[in-house]
C-alpha positions in Angstrom: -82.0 57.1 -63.5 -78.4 57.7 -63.3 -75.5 55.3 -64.8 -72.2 54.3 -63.2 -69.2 54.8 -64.8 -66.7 51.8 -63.4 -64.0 52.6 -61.2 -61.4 51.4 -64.2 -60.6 51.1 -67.5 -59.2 48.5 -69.2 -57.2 48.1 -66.4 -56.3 52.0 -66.3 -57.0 53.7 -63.2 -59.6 56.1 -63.8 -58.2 59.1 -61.7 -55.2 58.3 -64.2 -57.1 57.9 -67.2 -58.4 61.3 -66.9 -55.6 63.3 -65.5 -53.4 61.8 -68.6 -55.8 61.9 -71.1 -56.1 66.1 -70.1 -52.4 66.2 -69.7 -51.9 64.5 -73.5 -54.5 67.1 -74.3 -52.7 70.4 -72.8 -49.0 69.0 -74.3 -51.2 69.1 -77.8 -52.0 72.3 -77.7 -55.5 70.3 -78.0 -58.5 73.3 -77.6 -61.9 72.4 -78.9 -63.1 72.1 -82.4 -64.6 75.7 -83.4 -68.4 74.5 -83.7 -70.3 77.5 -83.2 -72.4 78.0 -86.3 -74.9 80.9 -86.8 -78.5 81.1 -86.5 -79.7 81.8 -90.3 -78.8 79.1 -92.6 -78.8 80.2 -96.3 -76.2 78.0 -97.8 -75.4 75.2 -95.9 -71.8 74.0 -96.2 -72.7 70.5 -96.7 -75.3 70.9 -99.1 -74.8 68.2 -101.9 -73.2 66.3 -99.4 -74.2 63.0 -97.6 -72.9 62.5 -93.9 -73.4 58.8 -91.6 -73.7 60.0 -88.4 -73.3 57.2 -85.2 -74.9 57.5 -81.8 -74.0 56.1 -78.7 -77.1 55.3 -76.2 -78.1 53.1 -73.4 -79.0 49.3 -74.4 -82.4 48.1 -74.0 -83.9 51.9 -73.1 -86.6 52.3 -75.2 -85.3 56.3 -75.2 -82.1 56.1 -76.3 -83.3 54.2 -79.4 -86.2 56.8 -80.4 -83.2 59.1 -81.0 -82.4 56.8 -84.1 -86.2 55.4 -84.6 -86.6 58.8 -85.3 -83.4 59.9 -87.3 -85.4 59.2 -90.7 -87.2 62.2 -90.1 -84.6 64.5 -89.1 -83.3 62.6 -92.4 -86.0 64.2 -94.9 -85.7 67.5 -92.6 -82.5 67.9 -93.8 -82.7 66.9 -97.1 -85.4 69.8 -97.3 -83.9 72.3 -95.1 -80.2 71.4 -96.0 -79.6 69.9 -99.2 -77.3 66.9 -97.6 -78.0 63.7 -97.2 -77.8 61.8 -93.5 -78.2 58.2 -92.1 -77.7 57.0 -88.7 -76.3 54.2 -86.7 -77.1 53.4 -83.3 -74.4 51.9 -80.8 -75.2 50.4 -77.1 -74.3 49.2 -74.3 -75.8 47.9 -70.7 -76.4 50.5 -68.3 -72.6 49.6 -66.5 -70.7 49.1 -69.3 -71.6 52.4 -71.3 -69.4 54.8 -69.5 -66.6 52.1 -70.3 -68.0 51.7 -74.1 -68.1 55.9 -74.5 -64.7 56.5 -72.8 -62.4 53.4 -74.5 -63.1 55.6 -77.6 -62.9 59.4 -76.2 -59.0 58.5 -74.4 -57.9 58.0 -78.2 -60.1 61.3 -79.5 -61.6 59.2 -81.9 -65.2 60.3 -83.4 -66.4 56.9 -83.4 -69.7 58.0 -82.0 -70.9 61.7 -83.1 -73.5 61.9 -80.5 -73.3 59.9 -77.0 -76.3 60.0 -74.8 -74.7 60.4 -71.1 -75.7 60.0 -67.5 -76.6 63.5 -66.3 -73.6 62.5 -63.1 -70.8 61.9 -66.4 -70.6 65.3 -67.2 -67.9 66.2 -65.2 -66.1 63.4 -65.9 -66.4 63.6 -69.9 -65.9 67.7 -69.5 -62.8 67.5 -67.3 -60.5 66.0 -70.3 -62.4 67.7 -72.5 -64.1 65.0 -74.6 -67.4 66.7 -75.2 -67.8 69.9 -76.4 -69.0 73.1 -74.2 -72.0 74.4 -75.2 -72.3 78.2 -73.6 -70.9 79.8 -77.6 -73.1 77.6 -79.6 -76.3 78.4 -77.5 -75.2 81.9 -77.8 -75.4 82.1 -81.9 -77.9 79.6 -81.9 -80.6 81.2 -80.2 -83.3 78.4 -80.8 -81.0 75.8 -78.6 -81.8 78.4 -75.4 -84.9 76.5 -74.4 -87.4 77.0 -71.7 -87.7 74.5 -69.8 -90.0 72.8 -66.9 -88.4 72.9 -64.1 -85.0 74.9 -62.8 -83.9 71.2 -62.0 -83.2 70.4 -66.3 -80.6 72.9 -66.6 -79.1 71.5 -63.2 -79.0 68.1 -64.0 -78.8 67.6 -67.8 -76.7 70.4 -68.6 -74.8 71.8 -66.2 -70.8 71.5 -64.8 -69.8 72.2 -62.7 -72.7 73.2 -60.4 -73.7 76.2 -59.3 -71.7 77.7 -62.3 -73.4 78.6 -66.0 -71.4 76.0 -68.1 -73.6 73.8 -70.5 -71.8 71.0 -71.8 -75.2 68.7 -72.4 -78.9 68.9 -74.4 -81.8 67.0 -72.4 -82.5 64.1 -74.5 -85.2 62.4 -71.8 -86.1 63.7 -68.4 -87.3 60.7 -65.9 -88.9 60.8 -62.5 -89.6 58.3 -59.8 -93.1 57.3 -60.0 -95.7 55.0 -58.2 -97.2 52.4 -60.1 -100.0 51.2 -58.8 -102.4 48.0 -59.6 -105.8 49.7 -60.2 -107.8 46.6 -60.2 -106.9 45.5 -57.2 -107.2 48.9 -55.4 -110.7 49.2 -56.5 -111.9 45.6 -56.2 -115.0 44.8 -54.3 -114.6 45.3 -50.5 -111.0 46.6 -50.4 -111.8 49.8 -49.7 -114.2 49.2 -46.3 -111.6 46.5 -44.7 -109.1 48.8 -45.5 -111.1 51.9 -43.9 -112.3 49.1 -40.8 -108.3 48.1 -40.8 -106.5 51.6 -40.7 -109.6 54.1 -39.6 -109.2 55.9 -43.2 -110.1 55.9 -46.3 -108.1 54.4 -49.1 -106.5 56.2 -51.6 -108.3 55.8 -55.0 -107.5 58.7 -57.1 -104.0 60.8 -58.1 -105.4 63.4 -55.5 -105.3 61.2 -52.5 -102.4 59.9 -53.4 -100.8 63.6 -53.7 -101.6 63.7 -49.8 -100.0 60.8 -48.9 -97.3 60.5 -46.0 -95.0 57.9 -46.2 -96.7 56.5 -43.1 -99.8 56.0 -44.7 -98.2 54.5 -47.7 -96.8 51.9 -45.7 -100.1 50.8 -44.1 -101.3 50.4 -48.0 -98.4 48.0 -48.8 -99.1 46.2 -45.6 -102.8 45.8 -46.2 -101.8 44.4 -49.9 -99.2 42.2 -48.8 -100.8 39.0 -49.2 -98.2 35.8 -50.3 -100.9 33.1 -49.9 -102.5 34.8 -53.3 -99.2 35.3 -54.6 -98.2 39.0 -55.0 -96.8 41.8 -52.2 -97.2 45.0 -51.2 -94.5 47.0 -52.8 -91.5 46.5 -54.7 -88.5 49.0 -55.0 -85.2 48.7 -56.0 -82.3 47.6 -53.6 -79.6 45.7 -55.5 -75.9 47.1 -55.0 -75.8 47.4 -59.1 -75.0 50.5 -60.4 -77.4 53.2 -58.1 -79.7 51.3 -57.6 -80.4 51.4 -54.1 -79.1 54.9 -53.7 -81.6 56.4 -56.1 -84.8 55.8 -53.9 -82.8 55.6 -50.7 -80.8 59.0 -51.1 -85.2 60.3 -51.9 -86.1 59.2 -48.1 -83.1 61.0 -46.9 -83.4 64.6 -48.9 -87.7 64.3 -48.1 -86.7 64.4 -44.3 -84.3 67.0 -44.9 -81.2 65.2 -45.3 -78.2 65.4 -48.1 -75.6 63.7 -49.2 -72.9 66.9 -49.6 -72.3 70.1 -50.1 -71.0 70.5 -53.8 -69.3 74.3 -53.3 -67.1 73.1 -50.3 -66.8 68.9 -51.3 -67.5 68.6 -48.1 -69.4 65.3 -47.5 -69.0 64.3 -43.2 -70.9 66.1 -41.1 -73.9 66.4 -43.9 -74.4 62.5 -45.0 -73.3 61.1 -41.6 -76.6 62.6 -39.7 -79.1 61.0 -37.8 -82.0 62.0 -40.0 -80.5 60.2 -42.7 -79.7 56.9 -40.5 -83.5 56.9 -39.3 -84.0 57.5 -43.3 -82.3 54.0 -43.9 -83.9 52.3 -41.1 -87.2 53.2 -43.1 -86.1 52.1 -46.4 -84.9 48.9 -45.1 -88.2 48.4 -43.2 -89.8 48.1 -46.5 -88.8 44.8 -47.3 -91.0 43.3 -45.1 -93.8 44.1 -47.9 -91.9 42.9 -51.1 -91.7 39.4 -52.3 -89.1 37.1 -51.7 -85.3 38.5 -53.4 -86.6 42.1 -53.4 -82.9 42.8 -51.5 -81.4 42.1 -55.3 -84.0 44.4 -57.3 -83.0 46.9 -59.6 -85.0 48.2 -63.1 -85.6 45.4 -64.5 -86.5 43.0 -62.0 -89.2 45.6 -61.0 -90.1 45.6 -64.1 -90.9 41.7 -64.1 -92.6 41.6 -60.5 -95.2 44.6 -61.3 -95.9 42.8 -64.9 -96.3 39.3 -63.8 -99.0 40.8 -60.9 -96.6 40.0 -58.2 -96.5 43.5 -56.7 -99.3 45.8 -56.0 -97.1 48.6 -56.2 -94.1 49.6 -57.4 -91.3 52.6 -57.3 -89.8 52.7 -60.9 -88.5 55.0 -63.2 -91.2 57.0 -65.3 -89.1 56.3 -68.8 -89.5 52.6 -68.3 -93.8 53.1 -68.5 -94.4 51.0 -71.1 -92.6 48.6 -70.5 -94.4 48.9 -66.5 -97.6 48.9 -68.3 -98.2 45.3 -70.4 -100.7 45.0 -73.2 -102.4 43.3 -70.6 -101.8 45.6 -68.4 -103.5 48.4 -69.7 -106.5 49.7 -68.0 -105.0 48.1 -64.5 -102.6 50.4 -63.6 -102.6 53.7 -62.2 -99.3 56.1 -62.2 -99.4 58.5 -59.1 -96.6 60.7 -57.2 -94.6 58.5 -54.8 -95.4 59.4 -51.2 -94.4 63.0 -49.8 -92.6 62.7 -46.0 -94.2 65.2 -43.5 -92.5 67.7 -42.3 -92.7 69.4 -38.4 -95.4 72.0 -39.8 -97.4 68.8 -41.3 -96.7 69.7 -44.8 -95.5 67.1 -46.9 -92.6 66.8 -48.6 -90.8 65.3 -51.8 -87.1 65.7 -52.7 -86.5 62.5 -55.0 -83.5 61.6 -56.8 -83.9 62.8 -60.5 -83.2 60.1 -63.3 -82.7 61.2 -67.5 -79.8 61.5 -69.3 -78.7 64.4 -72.0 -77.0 64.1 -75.5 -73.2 65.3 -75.4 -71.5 66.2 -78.8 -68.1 65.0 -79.2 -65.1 67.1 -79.1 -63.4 65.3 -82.1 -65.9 65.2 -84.6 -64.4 67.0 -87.8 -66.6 70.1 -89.0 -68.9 68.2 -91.4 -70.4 65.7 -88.2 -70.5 68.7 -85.9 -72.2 70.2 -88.3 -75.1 67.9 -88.3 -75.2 67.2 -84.7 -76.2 70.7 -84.4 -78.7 70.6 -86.9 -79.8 67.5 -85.3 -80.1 69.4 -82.1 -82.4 72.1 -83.5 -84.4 69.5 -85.0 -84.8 67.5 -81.8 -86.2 70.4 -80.1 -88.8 71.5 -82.7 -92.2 71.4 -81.2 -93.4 68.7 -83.7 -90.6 66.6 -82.5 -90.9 66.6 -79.1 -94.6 65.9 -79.5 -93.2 62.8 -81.6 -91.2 61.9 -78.9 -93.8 62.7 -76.3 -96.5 60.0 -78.5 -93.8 57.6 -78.5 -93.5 56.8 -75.0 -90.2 59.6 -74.5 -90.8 62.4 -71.9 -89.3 65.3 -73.2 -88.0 68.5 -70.6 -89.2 71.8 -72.3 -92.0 73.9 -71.1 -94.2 74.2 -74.3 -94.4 70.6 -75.2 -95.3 70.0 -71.7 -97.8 72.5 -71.2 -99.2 72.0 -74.2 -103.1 71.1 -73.6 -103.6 67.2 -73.8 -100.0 66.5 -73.1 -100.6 64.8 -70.0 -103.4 62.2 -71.6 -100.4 61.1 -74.3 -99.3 58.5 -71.9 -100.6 57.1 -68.5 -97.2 58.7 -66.5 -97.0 61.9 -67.9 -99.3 63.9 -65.3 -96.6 62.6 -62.1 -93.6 62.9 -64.1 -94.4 67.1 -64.8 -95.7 66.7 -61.2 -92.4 65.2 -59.9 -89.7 67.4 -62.2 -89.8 70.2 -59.7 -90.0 67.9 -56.9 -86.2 66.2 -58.2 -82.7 67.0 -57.8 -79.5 65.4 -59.2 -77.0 64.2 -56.6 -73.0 64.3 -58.0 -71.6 65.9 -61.1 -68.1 65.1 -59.5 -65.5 63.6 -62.1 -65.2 61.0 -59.1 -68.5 60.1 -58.7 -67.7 56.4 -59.8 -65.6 55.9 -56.6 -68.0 57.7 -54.6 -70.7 55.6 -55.9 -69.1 52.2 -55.6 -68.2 53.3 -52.0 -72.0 54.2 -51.4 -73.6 51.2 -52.9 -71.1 49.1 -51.3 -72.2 50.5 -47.6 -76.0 50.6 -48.1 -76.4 47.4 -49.3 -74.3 46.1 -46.4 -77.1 48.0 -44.2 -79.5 46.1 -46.3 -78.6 43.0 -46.8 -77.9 42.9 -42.7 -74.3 42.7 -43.0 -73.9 45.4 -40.6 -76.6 46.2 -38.5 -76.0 50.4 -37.6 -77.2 52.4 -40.1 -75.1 55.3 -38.6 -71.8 52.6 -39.2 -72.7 52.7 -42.9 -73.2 56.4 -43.5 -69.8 57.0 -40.9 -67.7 55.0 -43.2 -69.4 56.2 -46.9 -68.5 60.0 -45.7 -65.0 59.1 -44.9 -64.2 57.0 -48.1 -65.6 59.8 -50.0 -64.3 63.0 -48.2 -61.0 61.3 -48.5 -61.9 60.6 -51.9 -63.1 64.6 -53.2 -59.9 66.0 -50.5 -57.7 63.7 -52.5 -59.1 65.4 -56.2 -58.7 68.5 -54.5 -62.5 69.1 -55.1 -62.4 68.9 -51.2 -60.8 71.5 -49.0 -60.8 69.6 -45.5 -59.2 66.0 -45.2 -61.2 63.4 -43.1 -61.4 63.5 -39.7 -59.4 61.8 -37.6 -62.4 59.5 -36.5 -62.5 57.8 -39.8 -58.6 56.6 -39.4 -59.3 52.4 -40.1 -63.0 52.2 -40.4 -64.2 49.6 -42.1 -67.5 48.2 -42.9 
């Protein structure tokens, strides 16, 4: 799950925010801080020493706060390794306010918070005025921080800016899927299964296999047959509120399944690819779903998901893997089933899944002095030791490299885990723009209008989203074409 930087700050435009905040930079002779520190560590610099390091994360996300839950270890790690002494606090904010929270302190280069855990879609924006620190030189000498990971689509989304190039400028802290919850009891209760079979003509899904083979179409015909208000709970619940990217997350998945995207991030071209019909039809879908959700589904996002699948008001739900334990009660336990979220067919019958990928990565900050870069490195290596990612892993975290996740009896650790490797390679990011808050607002603003039935042509919606943002990336330069004239005064 992504997180949305807002548009302003403070009252500061953002486009001005960053292009003064680089230009302040440059008239500085501002270059970053010379953190590149070798491999072998015989006499550590800050041995004797003791440090308080501060990290930045998401409020209320039970992965951002192991980062700290677990800090007294990497405490007695380096007291062993080191010699120096470290403590750790732990900053937050709400999923829209962070980006606000992180950057009100960056603008002033101020080291307030050592370690920020970012959106994977803020790297651009955070690299651009050079607030984080680059990462190729210290992978380089640091030859344990050049990790193997799961899938191609880690490096893509957690690390790299801008795409397509080799820049690093973040660390994976969790990786995060889309997966299906579904209500096991119910699925397996007396009689379902033959008035589904005398309903449909096929067999119900019951295991993860059968629901690896199933379509989108068939999917549906499950949330139908479970939609039943008189006994108080629905079919389905996924997320459509115009909060954040909330709606674009599992809408954007219909669209890439059938083929669709959203741009092309090498020319910043966006009309011509989002404006298809392929992705229209893909909305008409998405909204079609509402029909088997309960009543205010239109304003759902995380947590309201969260509160509909606990309370047994949904059979199913699309949520994020990293919120599992919170998806799966005490009371829960037993009950639920995690399982890929449907595939699309394709015209050779295969089946197909391009979801949007969630997770965020640690950034270091550019301003830290030597002695806090210092450790934020050492924290690095520590995070990334096999016995900590297994911590992680046993904590309810979903860590991104290849040995932990391979390693045998990963996927029994935690109910999820088995869909979420499953999904990884079956994930791509959208934006690493430094405008993707004003192409996101623009977006949400548009499908929820679709949604909500505000407009009623799902082509309207995706005509108007790639002009505002083609205008939008031509305007940045990113874009080498300027809209069309077809988008002169649209308007939803």
């Amino acid at each position: 799950m992504t997180i949305r930087p807002p548009t302003d700050l403070a009252g500061v435009n953002r486009r001005t925010l960053l292009t003064g905040t680089a230009a302040l930079a440059a008239a500085a002779g501002l270059a970053y801080p010379r953190h590149v520190f070798s491999q072998t560590e015989k006499n550590h610099p800050l041995a004797g020493k003791s440090i308080r390091m501060a990290i930045l994360g998401i409020a209320g996300w039970l992965p951002s706060k192991l980062g700290v839950d677990m800090s007294p270890d990497f405490a007695k790690y380096a007291k062993a390794r080191y010699g120096y002494d470290v403590s750790f606090s732990f900053a937050d904010a709400p999923f829209g306010q962070l980006f606000q929270k992180a950057a009100t302190s960056l603008a002033t280069r101020s080291a307030e918070y050592n370690i920020i855990i970012s959106d994977s879609q803020w790297l651009g924006a955070l690299a651009t005025p050079k607030w984080i620190v680059p990462l190729n030189d210290i992978i380089a000498k640091n030859k344990e921080l050049d990790i193997e990971w799961f899938a191609p689509v880690v490096r893509q989304a957690y690390q790299t800016f801008p795409d397509g190039t080799a820049n690093r400028y973040g660390f994976p802290q969790e990786g995060d899927t889309i997966a299906l919850f579904i209500r096991k009891d119910l699925l397996d209760a007396p009689g379902e299964a033959d008035a589904f079979k005398a309903r449909y003509n096929m067999e119900m899904p019951k295991t993860w296999e059968d629901f690896e083979k199933l379509s989108i179409e068939d999917y549906t015909k499950l949330a139908e047959f479970f939609t039943r208000p008189d006994k108080g709970y629905h079919g389905a619940a996924m997320q459509y509120s115009r909060e954040y990217d909330f709606i674009s997350c599992p809408l954007l998945s219909f669209m890439r399944s059938q083929g669709g995207d959203v741009w092309d991030p090498k020319t910043g071209q966006v009309q011509g690819i989002l404006d298809t019909a392929s992705n229209a039809r893909a909305m008409e879908q998405y909204k079609a779903m509402l029909k088997y959700q309960p009543p205010g589904a239109i304003n759902y996002g995380i947590a309201e998901i969260v509160d509909v699948f606990a309370q047994g008001k949904a059979f199913s739900a699309w949520q994020w893997a990293a919120v599992g334990k919170a998806m799966i009660t005490p009371a829960m336990q037993g009950k639920v089933l995690v399982v890929p979220p449907p595939g699309f067919k394709q015209a050779d019958g295969s089946l197909k899944r391009d979801y949007i990928i969630g997770g965020q990565p640690w950034v270091l900050n550019a301003f830290n002095d030597d002695a806090h870069a210092r450790v934020a490195l050492d924290f690095m290596k520590w995070w990334y030791l096999p016995e900590t990612q297994m911590e992680f892993a046993k904590r309810g975290g979903n860590p991104c490299d290849k040995a932990t996740l391979s390693a045998e009896g990963f996927d029994d650790l935690q109910p999820w885990y088995r869909t979420y490797k499953y999904m990884l390679p079956r994930s791509s990011d959208f934006w690493h723009d430094p405008k993707y808050s004003e192409m996101l607002a623009v977006q949400q603003e548009a499908f929820t209008a679709y949604a909500t039935g505000q407009i009623n042509d799902p082509a309207h919606a995706l005509a108007y989203v790639a002009c505002k943002q083609q205008d939008i990336l031509f305007d940045s330069g990113t874009a080498s074409k300027q809209p069309s004239g077809a988008c002169a005064g649209i308007r939803l």
